[in-house]
PDB file of N, CA, C and O in Angstrom:
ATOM      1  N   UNK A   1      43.546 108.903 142.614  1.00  0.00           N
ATOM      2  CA  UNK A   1      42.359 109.658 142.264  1.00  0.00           C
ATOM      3  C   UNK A   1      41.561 108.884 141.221  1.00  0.00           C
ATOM      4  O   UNK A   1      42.160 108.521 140.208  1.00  0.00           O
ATOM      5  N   UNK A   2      39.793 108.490 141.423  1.00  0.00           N
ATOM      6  CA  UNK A   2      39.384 108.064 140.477  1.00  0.00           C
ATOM      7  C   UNK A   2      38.977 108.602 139.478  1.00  0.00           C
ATOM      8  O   UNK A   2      38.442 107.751 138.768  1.00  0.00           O
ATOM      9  N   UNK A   3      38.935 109.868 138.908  1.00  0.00           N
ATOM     10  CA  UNK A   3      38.968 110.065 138.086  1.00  0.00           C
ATOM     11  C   UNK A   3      39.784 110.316 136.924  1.00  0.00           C
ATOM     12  O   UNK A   3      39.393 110.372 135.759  1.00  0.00           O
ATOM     13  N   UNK A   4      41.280 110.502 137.479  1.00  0.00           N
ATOM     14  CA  UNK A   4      42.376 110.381 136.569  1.00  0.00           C
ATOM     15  C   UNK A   4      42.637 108.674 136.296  1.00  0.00           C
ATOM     16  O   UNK A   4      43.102 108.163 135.277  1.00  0.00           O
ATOM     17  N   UNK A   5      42.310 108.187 137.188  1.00  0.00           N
ATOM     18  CA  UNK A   5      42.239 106.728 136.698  1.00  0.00           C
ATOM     19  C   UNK A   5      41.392 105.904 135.616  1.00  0.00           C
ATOM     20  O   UNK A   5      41.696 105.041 134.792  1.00  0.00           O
ATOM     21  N   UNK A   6      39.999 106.650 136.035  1.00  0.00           N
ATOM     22  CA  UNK A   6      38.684 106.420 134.441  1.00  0.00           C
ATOM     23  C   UNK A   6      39.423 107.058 132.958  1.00  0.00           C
ATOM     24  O   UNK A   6      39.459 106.524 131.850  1.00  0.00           O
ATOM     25  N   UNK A   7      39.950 108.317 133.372  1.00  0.00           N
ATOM     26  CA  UNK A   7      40.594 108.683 132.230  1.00  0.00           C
ATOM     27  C   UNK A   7      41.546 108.317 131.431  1.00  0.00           C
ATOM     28  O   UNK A   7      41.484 108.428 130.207  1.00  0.00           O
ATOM     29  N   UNK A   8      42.861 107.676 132.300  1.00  0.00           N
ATOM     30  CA  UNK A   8      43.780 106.675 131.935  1.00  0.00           C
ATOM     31  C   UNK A   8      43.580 105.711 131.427  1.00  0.00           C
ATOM     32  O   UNK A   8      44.389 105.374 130.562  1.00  0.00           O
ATOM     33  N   UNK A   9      42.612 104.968 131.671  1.00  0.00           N
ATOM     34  CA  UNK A   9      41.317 103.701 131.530  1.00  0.00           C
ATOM     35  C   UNK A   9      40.438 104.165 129.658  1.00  0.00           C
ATOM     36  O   UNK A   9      40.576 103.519 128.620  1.00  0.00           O
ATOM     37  N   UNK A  10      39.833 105.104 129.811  1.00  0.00           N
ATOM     38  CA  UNK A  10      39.621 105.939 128.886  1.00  0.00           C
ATOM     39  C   UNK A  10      40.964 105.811 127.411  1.00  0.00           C
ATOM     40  O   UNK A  10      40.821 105.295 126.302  1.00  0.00           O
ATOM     41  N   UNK A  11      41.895 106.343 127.868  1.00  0.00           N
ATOM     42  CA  UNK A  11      42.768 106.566 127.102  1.00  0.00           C
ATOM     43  C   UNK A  11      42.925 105.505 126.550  1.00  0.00           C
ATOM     44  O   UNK A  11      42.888 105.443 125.321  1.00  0.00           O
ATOM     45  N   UNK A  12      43.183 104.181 127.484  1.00  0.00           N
ATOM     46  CA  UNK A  12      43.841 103.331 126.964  1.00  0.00           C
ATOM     47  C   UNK A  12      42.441 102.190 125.762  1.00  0.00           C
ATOM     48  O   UNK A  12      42.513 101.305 124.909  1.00  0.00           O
ATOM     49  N   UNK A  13      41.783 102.675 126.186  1.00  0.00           N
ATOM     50  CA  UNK A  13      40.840 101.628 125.727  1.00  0.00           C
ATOM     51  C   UNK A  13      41.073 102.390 123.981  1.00  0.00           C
ATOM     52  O   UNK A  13      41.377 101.833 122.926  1.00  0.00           O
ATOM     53  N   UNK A  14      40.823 103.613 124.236  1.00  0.00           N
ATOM     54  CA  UNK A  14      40.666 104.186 122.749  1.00  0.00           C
ATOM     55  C   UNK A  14      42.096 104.196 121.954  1.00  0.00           C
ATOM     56  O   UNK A  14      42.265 104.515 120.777  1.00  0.00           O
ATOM     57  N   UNK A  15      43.000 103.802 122.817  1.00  0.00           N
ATOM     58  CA  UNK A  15      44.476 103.409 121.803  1.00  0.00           C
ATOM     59  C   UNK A  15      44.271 102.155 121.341  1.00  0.00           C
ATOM     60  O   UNK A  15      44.046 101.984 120.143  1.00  0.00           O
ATOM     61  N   UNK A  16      44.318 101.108 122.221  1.00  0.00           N
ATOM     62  CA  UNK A  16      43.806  99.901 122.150  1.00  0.00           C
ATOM     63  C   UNK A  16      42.680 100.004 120.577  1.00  0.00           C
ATOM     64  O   UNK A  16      43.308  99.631 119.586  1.00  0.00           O
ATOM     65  N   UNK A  17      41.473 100.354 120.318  1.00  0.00           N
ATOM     66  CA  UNK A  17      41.010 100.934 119.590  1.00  0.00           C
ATOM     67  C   UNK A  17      41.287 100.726 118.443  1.00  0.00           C
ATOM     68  O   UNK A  17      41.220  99.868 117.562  1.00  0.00           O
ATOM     69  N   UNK A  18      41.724 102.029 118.717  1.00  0.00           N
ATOM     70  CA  UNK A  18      42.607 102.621 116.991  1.00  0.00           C
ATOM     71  C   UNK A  18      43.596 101.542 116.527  1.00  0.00           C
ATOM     72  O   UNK A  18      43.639 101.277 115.325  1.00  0.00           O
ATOM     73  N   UNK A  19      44.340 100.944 117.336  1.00  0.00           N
ATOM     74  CA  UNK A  19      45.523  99.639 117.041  1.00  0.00           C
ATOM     75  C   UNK A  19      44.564  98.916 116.650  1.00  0.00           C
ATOM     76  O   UNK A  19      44.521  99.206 115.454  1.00  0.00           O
ATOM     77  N   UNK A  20      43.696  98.111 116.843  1.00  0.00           N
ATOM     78  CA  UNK A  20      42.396  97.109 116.136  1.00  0.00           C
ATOM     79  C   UNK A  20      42.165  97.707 115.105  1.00  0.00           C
ATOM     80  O   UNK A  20      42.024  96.866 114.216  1.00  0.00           O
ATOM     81  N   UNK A  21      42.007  99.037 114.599  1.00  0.00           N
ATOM     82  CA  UNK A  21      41.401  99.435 113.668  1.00  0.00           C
ATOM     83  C   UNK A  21      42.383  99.692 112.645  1.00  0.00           C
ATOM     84  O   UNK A  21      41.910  99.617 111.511  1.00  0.00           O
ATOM     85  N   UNK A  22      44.098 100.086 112.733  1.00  0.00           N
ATOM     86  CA  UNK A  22      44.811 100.187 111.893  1.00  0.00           C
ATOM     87  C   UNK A  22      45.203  98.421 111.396  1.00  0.00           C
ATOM     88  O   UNK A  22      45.557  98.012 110.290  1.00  0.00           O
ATOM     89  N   UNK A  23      44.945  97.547 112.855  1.00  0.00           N
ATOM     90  CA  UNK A  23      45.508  95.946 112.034  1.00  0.00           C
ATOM     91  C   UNK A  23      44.802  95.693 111.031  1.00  0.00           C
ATOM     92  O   UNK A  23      45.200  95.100 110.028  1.00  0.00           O
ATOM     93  N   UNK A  24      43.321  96.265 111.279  1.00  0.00           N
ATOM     94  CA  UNK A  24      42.252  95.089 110.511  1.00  0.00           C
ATOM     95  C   UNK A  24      42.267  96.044 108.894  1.00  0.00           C
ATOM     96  O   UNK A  24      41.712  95.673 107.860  1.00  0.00           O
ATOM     97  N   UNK A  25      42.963  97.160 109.062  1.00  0.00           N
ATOM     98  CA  UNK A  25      43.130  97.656 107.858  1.00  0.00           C
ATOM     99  C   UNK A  25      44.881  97.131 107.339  1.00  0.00           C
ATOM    100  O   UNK A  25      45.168  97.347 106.162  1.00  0.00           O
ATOM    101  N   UNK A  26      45.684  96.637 108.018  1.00  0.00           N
ATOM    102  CA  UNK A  26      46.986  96.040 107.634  1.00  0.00           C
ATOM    103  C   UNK A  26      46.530  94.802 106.970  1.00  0.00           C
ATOM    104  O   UNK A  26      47.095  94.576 105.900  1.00  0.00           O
ATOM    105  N   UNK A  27      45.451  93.762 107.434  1.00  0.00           N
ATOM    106  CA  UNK A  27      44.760  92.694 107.356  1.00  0.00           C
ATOM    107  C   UNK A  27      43.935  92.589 106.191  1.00  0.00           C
ATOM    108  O   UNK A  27      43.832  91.506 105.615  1.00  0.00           O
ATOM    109  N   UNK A  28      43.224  93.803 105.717  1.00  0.00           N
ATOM    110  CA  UNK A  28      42.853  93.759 104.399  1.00  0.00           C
ATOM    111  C   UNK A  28      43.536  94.315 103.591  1.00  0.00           C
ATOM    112  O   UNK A  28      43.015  94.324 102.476  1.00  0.00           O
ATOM    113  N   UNK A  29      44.643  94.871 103.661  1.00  0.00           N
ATOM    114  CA  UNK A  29      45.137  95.006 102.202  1.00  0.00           C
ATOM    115  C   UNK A  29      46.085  94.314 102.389  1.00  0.00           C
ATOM    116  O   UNK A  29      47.041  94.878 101.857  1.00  0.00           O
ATOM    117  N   UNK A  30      46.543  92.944 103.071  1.00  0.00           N
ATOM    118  CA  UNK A  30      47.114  92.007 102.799  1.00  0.00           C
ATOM    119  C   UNK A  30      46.313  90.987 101.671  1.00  0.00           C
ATOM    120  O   UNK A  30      46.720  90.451 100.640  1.00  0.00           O
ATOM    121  N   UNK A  31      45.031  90.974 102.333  1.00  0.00           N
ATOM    122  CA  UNK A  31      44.023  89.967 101.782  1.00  0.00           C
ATOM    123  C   UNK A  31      43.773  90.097 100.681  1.00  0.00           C
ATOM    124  O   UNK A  31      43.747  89.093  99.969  1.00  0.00           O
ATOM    125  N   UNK A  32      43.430  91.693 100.004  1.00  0.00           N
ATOM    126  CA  UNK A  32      43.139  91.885  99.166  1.00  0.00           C
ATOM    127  C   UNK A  32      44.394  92.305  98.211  1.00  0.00           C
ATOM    128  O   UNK A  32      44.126  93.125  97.332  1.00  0.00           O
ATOM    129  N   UNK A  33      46.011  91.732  98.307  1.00  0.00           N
ATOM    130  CA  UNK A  33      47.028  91.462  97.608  1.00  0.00           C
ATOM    131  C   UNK A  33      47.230  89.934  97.242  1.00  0.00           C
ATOM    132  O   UNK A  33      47.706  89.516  96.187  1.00  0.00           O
ATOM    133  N   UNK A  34      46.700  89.049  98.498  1.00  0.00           N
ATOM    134  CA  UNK A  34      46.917  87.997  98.134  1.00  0.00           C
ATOM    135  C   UNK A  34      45.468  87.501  97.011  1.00  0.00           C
ATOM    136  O   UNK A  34      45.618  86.866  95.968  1.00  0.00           O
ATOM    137  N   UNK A  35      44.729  87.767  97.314  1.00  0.00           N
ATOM    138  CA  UNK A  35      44.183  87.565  95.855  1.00  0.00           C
ATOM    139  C   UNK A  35      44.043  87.919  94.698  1.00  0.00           C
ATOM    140  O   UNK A  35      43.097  87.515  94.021  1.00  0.00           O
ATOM    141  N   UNK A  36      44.731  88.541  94.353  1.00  0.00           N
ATOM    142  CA  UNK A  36      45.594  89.195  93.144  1.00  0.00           C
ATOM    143  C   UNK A  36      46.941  88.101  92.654  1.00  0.00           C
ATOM    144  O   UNK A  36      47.240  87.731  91.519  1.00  0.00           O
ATOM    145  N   UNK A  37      47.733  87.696  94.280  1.00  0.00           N
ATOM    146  CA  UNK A  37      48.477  86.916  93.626  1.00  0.00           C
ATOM    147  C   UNK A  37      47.868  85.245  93.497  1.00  0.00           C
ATOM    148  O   UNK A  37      48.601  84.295  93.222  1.00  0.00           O
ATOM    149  N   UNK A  38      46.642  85.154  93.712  1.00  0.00           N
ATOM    150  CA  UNK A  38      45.953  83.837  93.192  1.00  0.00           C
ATOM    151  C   UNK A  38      45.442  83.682  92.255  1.00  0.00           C
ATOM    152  O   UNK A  38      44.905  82.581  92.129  1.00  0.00           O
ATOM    153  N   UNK A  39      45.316  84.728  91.035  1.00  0.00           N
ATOM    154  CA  UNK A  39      44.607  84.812  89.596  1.00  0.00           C
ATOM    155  C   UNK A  39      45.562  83.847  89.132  1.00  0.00           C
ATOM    156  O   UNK A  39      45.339  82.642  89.023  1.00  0.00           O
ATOM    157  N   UNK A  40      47.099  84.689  88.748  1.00  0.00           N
ATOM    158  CA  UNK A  40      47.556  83.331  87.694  1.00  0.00           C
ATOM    159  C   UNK A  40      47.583  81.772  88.008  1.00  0.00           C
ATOM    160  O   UNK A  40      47.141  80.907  87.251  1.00  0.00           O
ATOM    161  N   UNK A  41      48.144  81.566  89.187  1.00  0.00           N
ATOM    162  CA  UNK A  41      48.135  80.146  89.414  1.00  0.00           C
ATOM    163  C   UNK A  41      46.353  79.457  89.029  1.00  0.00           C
ATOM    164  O   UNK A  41      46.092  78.484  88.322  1.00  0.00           O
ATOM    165  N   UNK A  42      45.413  80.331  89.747  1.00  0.00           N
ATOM    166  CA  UNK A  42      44.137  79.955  89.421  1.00  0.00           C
ATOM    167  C   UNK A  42      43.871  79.750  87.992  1.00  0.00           C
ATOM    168  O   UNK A  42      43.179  78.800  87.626  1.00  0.00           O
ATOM    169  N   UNK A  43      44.501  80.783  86.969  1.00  0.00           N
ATOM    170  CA  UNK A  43      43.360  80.338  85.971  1.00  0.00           C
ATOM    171  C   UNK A  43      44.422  79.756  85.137  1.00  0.00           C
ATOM    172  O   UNK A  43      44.093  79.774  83.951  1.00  0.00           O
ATOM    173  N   UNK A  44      45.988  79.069  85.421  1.00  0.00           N
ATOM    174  CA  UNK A  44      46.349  78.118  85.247  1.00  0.00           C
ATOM    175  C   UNK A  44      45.503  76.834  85.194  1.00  0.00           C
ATOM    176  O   UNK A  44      44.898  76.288  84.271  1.00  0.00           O
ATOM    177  N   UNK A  45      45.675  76.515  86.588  1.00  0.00           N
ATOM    178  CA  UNK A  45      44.892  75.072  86.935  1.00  0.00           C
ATOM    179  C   UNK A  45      43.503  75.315  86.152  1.00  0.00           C
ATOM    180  O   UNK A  45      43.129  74.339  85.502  1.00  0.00           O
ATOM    181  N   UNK A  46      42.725  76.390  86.108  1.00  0.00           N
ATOM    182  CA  UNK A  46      41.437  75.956  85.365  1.00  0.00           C
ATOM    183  C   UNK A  46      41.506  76.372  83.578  1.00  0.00           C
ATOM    184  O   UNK A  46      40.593  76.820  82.885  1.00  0.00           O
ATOM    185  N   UNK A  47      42.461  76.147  83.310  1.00  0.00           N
ATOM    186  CA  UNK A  47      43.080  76.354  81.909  1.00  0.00           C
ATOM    187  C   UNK A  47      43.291  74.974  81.591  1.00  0.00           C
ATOM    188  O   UNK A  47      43.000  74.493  80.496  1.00  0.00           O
ATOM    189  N   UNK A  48      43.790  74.344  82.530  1.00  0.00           N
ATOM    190  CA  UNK A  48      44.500  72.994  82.216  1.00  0.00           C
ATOM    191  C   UNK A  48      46.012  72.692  82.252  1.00  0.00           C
ATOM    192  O   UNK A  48      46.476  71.566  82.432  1.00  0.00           O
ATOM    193  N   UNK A  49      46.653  73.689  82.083  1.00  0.00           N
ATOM    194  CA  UNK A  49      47.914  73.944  82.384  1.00  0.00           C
ATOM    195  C   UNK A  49      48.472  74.358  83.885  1.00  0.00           C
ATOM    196  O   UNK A  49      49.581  74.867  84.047  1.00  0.00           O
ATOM    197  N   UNK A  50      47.908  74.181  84.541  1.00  0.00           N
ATOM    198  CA  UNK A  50      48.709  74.354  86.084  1.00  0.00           C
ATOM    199  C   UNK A  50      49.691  73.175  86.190  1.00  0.00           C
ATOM    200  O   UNK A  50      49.775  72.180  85.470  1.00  0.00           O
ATOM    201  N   UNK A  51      50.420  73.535  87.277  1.00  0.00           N
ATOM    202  CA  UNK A  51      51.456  72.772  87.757  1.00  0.00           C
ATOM    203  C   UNK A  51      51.399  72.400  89.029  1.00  0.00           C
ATOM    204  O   UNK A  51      50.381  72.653  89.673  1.00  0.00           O
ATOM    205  N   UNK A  52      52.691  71.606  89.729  1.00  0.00           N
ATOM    206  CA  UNK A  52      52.403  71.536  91.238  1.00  0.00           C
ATOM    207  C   UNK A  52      52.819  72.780  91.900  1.00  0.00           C
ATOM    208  O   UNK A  52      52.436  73.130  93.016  1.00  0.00           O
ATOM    209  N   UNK A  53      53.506  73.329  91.253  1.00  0.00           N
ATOM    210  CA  UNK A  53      54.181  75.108  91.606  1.00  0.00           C
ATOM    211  C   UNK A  53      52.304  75.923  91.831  1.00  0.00           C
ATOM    212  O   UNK A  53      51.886  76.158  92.965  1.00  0.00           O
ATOM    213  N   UNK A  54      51.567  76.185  90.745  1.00  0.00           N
ATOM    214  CA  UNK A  54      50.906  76.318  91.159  1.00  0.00           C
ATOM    215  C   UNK A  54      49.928  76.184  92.600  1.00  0.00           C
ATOM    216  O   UNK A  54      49.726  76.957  93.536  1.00  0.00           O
ATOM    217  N   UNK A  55      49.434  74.787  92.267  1.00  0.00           N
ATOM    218  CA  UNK A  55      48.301  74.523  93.770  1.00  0.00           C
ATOM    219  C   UNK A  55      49.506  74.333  94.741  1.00  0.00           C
ATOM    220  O   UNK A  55      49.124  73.941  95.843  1.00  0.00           O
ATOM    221  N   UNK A  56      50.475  74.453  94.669  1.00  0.00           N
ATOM    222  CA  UNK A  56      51.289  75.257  96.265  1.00  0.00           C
ATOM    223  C   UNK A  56      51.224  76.384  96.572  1.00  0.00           C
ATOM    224  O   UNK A  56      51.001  76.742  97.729  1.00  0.00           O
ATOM    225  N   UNK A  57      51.437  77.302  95.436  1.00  0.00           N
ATOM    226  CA  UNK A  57      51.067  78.669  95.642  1.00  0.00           C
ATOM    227  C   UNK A  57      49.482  79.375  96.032  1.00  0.00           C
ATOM    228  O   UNK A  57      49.177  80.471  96.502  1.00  0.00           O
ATOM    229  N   UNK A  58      48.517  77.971  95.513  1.00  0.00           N
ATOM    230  CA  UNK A  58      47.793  78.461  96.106  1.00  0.00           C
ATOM    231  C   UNK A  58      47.186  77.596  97.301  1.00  0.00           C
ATOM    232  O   UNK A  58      46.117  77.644  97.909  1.00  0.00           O
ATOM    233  N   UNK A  59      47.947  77.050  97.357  1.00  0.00           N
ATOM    234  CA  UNK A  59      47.488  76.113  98.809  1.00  0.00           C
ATOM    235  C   UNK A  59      48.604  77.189 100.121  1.00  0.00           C
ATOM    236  O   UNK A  59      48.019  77.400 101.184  1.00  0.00           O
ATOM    237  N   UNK A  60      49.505  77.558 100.050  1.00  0.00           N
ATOM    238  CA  UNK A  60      49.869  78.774 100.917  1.00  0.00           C
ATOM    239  C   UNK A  60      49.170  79.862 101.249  1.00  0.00           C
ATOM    240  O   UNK A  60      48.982  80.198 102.418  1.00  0.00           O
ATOM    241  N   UNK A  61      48.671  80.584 100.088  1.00  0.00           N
ATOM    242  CA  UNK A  61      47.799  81.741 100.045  1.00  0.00           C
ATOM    243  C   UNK A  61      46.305  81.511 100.934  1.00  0.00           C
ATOM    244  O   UNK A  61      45.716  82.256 101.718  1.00  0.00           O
ATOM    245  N   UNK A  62      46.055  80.389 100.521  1.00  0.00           N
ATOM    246  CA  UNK A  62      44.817  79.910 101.386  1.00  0.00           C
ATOM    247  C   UNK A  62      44.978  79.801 102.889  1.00  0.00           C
ATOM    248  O   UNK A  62      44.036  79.894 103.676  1.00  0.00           O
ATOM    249  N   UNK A  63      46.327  79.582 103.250  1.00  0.00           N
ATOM    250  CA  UNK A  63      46.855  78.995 104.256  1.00  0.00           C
ATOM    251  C   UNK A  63      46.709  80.893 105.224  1.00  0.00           C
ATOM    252  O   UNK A  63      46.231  81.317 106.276  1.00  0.00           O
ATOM    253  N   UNK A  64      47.255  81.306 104.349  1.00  0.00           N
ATOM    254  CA  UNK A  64      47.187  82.343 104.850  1.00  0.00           C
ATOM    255  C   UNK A  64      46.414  83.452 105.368  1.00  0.00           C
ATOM    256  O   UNK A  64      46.434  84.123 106.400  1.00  0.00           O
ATOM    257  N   UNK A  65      45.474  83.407 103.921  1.00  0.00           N
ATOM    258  CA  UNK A  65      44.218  83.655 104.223  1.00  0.00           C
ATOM    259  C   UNK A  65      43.175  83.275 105.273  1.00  0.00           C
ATOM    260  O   UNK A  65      42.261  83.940 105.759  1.00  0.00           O
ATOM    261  N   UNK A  66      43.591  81.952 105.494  1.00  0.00           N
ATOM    262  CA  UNK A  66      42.415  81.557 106.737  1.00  0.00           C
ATOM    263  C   UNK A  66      43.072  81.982 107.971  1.00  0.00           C
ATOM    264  O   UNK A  66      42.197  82.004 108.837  1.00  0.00           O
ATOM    265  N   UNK A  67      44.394  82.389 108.546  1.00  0.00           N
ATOM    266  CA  UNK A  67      45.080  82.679 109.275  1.00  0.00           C
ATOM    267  C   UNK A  67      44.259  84.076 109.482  1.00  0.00           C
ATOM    268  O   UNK A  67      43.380  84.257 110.324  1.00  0.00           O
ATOM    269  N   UNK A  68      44.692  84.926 108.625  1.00  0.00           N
ATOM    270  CA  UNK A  68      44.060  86.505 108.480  1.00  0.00           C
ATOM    271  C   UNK A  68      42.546  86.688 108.606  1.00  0.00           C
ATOM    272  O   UNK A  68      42.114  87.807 108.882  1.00  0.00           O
ATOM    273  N   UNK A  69      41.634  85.558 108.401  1.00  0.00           N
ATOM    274  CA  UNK A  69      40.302  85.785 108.945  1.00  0.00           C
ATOM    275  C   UNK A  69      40.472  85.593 110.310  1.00  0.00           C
ATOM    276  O   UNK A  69      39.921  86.417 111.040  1.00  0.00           O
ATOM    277  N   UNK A  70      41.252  84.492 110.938  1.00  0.00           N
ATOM    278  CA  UNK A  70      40.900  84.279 112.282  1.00  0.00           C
ATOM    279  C   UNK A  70      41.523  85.298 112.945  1.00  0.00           C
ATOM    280  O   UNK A  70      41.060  85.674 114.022  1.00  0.00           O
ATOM    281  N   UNK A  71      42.429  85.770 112.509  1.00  0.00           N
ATOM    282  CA  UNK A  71      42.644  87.796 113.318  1.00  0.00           C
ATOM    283  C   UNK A  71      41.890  88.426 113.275  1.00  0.00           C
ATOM    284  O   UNK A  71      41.608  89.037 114.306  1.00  0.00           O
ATOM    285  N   UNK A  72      41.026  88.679 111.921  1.00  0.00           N
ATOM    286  CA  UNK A  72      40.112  89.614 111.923  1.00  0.00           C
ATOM    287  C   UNK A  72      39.265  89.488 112.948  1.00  0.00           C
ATOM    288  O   UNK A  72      39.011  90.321 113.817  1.00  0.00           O
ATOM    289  N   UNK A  73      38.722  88.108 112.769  1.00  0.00           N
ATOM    290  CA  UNK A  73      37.532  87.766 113.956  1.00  0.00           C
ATOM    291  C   UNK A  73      38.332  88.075 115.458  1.00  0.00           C
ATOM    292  O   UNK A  73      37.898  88.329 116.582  1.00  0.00           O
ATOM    293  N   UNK A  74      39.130  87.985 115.133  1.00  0.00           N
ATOM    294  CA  UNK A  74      39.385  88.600 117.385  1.00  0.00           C
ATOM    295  C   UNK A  74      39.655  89.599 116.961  1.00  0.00           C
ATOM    296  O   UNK A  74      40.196  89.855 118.037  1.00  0.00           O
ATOM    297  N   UNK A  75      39.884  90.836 116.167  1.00  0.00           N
ATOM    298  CA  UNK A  75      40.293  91.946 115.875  1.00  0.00           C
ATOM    299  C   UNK A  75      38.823  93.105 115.798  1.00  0.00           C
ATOM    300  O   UNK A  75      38.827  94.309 116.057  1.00  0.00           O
ATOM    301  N   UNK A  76      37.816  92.361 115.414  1.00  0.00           N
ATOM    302  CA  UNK A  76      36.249  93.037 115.061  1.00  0.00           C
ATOM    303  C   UNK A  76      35.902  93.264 116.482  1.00  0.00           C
ATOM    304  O   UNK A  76      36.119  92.533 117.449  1.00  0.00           O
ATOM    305  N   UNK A  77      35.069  94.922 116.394  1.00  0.00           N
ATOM    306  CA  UNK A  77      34.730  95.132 118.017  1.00  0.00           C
ATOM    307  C   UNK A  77      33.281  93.998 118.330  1.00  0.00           C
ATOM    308  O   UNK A  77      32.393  93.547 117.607  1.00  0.00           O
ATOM    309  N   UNK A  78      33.505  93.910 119.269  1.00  0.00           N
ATOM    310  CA  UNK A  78      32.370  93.065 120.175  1.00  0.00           C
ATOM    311  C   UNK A  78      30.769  94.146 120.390  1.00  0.00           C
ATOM    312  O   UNK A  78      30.648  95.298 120.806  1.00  0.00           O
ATOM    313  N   UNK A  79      29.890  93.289 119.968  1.00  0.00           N
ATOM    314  CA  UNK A  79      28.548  94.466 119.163  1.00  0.00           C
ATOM    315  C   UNK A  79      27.812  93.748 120.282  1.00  0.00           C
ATOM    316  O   UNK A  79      27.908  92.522 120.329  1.00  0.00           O
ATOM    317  N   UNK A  80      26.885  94.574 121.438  1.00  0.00           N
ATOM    318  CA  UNK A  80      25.637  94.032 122.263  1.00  0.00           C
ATOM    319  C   UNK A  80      24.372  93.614 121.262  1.00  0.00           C
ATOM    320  O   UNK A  80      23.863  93.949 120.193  1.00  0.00           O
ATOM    321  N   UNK A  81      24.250  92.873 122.095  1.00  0.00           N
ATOM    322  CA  UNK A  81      22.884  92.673 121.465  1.00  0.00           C
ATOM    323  C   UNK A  81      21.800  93.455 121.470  1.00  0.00           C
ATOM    324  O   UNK A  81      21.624  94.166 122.459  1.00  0.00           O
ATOM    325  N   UNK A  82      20.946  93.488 120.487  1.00  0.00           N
ATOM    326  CA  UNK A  82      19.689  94.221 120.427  1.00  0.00           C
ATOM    327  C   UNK A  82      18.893  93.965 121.446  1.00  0.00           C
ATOM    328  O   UNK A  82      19.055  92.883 122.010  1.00  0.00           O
ATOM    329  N   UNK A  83      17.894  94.840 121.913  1.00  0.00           N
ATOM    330  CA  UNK A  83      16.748  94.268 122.733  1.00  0.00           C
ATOM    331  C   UNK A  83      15.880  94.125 121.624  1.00  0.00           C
ATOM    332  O   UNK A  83      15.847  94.554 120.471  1.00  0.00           O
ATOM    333  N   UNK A  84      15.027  93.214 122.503  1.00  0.00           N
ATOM    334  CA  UNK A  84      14.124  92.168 120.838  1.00  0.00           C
ATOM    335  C   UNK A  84      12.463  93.051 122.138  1.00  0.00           C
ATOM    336  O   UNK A  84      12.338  93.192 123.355  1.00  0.00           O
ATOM    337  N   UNK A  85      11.620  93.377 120.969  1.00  0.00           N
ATOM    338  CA  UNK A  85      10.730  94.027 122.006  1.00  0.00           C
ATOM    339  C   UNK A  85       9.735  93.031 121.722  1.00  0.00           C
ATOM    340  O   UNK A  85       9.635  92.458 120.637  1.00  0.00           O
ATOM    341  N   UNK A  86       8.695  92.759 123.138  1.00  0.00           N
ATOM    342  CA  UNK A  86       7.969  91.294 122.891  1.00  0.00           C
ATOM    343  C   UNK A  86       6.723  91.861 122.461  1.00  0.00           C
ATOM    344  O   UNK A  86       5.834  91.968 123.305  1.00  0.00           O
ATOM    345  N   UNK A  87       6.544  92.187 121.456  1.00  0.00           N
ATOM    346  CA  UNK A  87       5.246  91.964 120.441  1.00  0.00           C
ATOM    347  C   UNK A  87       4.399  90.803 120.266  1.00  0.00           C
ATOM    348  O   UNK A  87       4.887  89.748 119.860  1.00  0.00           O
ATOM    349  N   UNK A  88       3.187  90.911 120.535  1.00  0.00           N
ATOM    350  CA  UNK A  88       2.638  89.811 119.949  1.00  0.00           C
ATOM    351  C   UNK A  88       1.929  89.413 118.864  1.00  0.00           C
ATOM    352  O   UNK A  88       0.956  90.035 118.439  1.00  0.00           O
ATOM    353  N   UNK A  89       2.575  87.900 118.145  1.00  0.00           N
ATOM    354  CA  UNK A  89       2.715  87.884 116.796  1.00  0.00           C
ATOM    355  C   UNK A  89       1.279  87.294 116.320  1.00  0.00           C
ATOM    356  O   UNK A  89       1.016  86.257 116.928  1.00  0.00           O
ATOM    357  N   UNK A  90       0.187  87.725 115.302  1.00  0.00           N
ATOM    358  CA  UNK A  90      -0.786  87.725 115.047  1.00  0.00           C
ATOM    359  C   UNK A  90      -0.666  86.460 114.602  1.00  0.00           C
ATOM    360  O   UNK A  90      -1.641  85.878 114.127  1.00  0.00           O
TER     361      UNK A  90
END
């Protein structure tokens, strides 16, 4: 039957959904822990006192961080484009 099938279809898209929408919230409050744990090492090194312990710690965090944007970006819904209306420009 096609309409229990649109609905199934239906269903699944809006679980699908909500799972995008709980990662990209798992995804920022990862993000926004790991930069919390980049203050000390940071204002080590710009103190003058950092170590190599430091810029590892924050060469990981970074590591990580760029990992967690590139989820986000396949994780963000897909937006149509506007229609652009053809005016003509004086």
């Amino acid at each position: 039957m096609l309409i229990a099938s649109d609905e199934k279809a239906a269903g699944l898209q809006r679980l699908a959904e909500e799972q995008a929408a709980q990662r990209r919230a798992e995804i920022i409050a990862r993000m926004t822990l790991l930069d919390a744990e980049s203050i000390r090492p940071l204002r080590a090194i710009v103190e003058g006192t950092g170590t190599d312990s430091d810029r590892q710690k924050l060469t990981l965090i970074e590591s990580e961080l760029a990992a967690l944007r590139v989820e986000m970006a396949g994780l963000l819904p897909k937006l149509k484009p506007m229609p652009v209306a053809e005016e003509p420009c004086d």
